[in-house]
N, C-alpha and C positions, 0 to 999 in steps of 0.2 A: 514223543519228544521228551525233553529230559529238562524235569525245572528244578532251577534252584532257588532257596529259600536260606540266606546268610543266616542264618540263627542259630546261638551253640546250643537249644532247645530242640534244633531239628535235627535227626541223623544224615548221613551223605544217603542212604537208603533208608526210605522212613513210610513211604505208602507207594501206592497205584492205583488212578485216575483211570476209569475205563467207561469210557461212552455206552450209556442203554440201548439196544433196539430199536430199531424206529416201531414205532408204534405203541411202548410203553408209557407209564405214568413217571415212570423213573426219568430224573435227566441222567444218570452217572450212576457207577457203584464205587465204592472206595472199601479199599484190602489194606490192612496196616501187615507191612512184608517185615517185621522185626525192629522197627524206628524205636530207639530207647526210652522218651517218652510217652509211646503209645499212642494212638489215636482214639479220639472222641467225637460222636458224631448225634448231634444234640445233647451234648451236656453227659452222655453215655459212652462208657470207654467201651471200643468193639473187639471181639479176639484175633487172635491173630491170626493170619489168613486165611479170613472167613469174609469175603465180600461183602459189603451192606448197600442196599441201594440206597440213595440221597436224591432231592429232588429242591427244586428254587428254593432257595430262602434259609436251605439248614444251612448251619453254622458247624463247619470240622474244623478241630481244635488237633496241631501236628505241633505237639510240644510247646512251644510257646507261640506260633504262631494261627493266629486265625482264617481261613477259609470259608468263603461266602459263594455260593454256586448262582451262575444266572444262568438264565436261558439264552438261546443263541440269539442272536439280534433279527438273522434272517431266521423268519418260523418255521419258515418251508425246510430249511436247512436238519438235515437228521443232528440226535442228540450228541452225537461223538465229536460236534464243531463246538461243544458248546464253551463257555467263558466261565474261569475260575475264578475270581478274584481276591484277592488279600482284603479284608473290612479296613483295614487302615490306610487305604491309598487318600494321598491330599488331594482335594480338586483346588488349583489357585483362584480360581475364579469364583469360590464359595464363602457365605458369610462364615463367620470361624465360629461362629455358638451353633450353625447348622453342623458342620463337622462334629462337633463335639458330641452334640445330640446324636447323631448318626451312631459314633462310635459307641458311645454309651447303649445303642438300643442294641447293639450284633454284641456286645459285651456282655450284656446283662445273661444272654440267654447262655453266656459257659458259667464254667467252673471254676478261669483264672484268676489268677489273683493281679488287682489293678491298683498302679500309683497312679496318686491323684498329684497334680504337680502346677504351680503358679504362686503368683503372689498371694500375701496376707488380705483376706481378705472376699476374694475371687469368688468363691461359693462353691468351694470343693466339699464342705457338708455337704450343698444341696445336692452336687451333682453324686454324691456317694448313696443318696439317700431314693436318688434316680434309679442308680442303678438296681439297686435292693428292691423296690418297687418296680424293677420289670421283670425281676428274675423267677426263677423256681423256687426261690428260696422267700419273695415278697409275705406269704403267712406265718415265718419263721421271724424271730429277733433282730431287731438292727440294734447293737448296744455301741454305745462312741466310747473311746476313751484317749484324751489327751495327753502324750505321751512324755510333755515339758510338766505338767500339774505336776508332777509324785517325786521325788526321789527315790531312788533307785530299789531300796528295801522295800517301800511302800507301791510299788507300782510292780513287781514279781509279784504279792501277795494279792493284789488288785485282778492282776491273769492271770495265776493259778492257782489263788485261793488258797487254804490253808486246814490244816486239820486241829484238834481243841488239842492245845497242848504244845503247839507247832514253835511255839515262843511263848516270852514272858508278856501274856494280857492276851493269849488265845484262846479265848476261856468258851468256847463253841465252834463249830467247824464253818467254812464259807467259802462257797462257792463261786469261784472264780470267773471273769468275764472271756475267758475263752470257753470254757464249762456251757457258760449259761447260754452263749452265742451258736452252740451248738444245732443244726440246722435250718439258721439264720444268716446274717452277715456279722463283723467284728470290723470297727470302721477303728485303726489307730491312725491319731494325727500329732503333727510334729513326729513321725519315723525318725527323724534325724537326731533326736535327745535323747534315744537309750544309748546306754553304754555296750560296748563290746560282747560283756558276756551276756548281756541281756540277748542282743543279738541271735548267740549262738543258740539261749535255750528257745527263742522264738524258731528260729530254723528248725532246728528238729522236731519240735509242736508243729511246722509247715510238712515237715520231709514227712513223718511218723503218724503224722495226724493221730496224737496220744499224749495226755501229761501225766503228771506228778504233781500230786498238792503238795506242798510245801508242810513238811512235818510228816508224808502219809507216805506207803511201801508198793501203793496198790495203782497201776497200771489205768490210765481212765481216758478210753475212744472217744474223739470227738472231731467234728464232721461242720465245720465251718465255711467258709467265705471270706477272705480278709482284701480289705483294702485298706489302703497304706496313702496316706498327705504330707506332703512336706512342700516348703514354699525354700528351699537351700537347693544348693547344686549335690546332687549325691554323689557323683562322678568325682567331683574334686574332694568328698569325704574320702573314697574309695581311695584315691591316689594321696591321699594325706597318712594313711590308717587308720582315718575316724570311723570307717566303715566297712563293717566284713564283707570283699566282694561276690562271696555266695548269697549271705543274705541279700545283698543288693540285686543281685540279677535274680531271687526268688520273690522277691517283691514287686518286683517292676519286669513282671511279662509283659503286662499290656499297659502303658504311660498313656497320661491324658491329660495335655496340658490345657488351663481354662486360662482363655486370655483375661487381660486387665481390663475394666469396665471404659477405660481411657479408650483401646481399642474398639470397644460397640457400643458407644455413645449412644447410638439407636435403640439398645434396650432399655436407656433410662424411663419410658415412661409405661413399660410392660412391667418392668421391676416395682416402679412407683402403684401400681395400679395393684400390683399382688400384697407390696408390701402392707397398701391402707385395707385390703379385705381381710387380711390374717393378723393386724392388730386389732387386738381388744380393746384396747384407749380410742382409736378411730371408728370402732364400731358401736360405743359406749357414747360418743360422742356427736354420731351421724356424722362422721367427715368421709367422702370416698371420693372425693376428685381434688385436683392443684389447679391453680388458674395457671392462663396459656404461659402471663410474664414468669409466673414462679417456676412453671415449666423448662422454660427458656434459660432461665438462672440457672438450672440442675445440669442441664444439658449442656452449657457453656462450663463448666467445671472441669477440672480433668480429674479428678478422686484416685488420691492418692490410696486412701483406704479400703479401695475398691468400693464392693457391696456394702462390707459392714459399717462402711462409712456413710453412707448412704441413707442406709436403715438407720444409723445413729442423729441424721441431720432430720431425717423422717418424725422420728420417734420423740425430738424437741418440738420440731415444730406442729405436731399434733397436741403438744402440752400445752403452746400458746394460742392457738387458735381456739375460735368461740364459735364460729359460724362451720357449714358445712362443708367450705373449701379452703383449700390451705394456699393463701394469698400469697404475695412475694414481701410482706413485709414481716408476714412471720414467719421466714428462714433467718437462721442465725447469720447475720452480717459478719460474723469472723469465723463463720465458717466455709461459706458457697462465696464465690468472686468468680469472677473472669481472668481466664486462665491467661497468662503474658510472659513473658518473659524473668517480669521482675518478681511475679505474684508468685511463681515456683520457690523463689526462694525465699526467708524467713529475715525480716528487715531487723538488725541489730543499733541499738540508740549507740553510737559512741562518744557520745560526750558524757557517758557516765563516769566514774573510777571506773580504774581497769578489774577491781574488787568486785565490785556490781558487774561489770560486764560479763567475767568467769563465771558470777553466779547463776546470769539468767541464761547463758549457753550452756550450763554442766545441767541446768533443771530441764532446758529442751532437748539436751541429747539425752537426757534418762527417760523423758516421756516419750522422745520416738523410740527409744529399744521398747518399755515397756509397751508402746504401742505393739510393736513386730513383732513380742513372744506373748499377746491378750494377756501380759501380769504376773506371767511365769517368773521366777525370782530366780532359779538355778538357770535356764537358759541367758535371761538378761543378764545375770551378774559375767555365767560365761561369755557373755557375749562383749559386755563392756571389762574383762579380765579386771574383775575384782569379785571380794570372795560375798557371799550372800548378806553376813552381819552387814559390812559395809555398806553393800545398795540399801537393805534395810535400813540404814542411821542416815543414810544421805535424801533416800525417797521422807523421812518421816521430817528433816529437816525441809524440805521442799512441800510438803504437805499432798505428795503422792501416795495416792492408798490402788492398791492394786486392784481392786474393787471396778476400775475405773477404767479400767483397760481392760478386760476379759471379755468374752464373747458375746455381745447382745443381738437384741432383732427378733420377732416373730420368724417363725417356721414358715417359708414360702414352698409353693408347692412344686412339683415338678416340671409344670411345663415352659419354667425360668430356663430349661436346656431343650430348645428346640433346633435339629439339625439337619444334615445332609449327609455326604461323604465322606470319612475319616482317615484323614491323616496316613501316610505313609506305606502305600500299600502295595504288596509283592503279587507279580503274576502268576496265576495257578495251570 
């Protein structure tokens, strides 16, 4: 029979699925018949038309698309019945952090390159850092770099480093974080704040896998892993022109969106539990449990700031505590409340002047942008269409220091993504 896989990743002829023997260890062999981007079958590209046998669990990689082989259901049944599946199929009936987990674990073991996609906040470091630590690549580099921190000169020079000389104050050579990422991972986050040509020379670093130091003549291989975060719609960059649509669809082979904590309210106290073993103030301290009521508080919340809001209410209330549990009376009272109607939204006094009123709405809409870009000052100024001096003069008249909004929390460990079935998946 004849399957199709919608993907402009996969050709109209791209492989051949051919059942083993009865009697071997093989389930399947798979032949790439000429598919333009190749097949790979463990993380290894195979030649062309040269059979490979495959067996449960490998993972073939048909251009952008992923392929997971089971066994047949009936045993008795020869291996030619057997069942392909797509690793991204949803199951509706599954918790959404098990999905995720799932998709992350058949992920890790390719080569593609994955967008990380959800709100600010969500724990798409952690889940990048998942991935990196299941792959082939786990004894190689994970190096981050946040793609709203730099502007634009500063942040080319950041990834492909530069040669002595390369500019005025080049005064040594330095090697760049794709360079250095070099049979590791390269996690860039906020994707969505380079510019256009940045773009293009990232593609070609993707297509070429090779740079150019900045200042230098000389041609330099390099053998990465990139995944890519954003918490924006890139689709509607794409249809704006904010965003080049080859780069976008070589970014985002394989998407993974992590839901909002509001969504699995039930891992509040799996988070809370990693969050007090991986602080040092809590461990410095002997605190490693909350009481049940403070508990209850956490989990009645709806967190808007997702995780890192979380870790930030954490990370107070281990400042105030004395004893070895973290009580309900040292959570920040304007911070945790019970989530209602009215509590969602942000109460204004108006019987101020209209003076005072402007002022203390223009200092809360600059602290939720700077909340949404952790402090970035060219995202937020973009964002609130005003030029950088001015956020500058207005944050320093507010007595917001960017300091304040950038990324905190102890490093949780991985098994914050534990999953099931993932997402979206094509029949093989």
């Amino acid at each position: 029979c004849e399957i199709v896989i919608d993907l402009p990743s996969v050709s109209r002829r791209h492989a051949r699925l051919c059942g083993a023997p009865p009697g071997s260890d093989d389930l399947a062999t798979i032949e790439d018949i000429g598919g333009m981007n190749g097949v790979r079958v463990r993380g290894q590209r195979i030649p062309v038309g040269q059979p490979v046998p495959v067996r449960p669990g490998d993972v073939i990689e048909l251009g952008g698309a992923i392929v997971v082989l089971h066994p047949p259901r009936d045993r008795g049944a020869p291996s030619a019945g057997a069942i392909a599946r797509a690793a991204a199929q949803r199951a509706s009936d599954e918790d959404p952090m098990k999905a995720v987990d799932r998709l992350i674990e058949v992920v890790a073991q390719s080569e593609l390159s994955v967008l990380l996609l959800g709100e600010t906040g969500v724990g798409k470091s952690y889940a990048a850092e998942a991935i990196h630590a299941r792959s082939a690549r786990a004894n190689g580099p994970l190096l981050r770099l946040n793609c709203a921190a730099l502007p634009e000169a500063l942040l080319e020079g950041e990834l492909f480093g530069y040669e002595r000389g390369a500019f005025t104050g080049a005064v040594h050579d330095r090697v760049g974080k794709i360079e250095l990422s070099s049979g590791g991972t390269l996690f860039l986050d906020e994707i969505e704040s380079i510019s256009l040509n940045m773009q293009l020379k990232l593609l070609r670093v993707l297509e070429e896998r090779e740079i150019e130091r900045l200042g230098g003549n000389r041609r330099i291989k390099v053998n990465m892993r990139v995944i890519a975060a954003t918490n924006v719609d890139l689709e509607a960059l794409v249809a704006n022109g904010s965003m080049r649509e080859d780069f976008y669809y070589r970014i985002n082979v394989v998407p993974i969106r992590i839901p909002p904590l509001r969504d699995r309210i039930e891992d509040v106290p799996l988070l809370v539990a990693e969050f007090l073993r991986n602080s040092p103030l809590a461990q410095e301290k002997g605190i490693n449990r909350v009481s049940n009521r403070a508990l209850q508080q956490l989990m009645s919340y709806s967190w808007p700031g997702n995780v890192r809001e979380l870790g930030n209410v954490l990370e107070r209330s281990i400042l105030r505590t004395s004893g070895p549990m973290i009580r309900e009376v040292d959570l920040p009272g304007n911070d945790v409340k019970k989530t209602s109607d009215s509590s969602s939204r942000r109460g204004f006094d108006y019987e101020v002047p209209l003076k005072e009123f402007l002022r203390r709405a223009e200092k809360d809409y600059l602290g939720h942008v700077l909340r949404k870009y952790r402090g970035g000052i060219n995202s937020s100024a973009k964002h609130a269409l005003v030029d950088a001096a001015t956020l500058h003069r207005k944050m320093k008249s507010y007595g917001l220091r960017r300091e304040e909004f950038r990324m905190r929390g102890s490093k949780a460990d991985t098994p914050i993504f534990q999953m099931s079935t993932p997402p979206n998946s094509t029949q093989h």
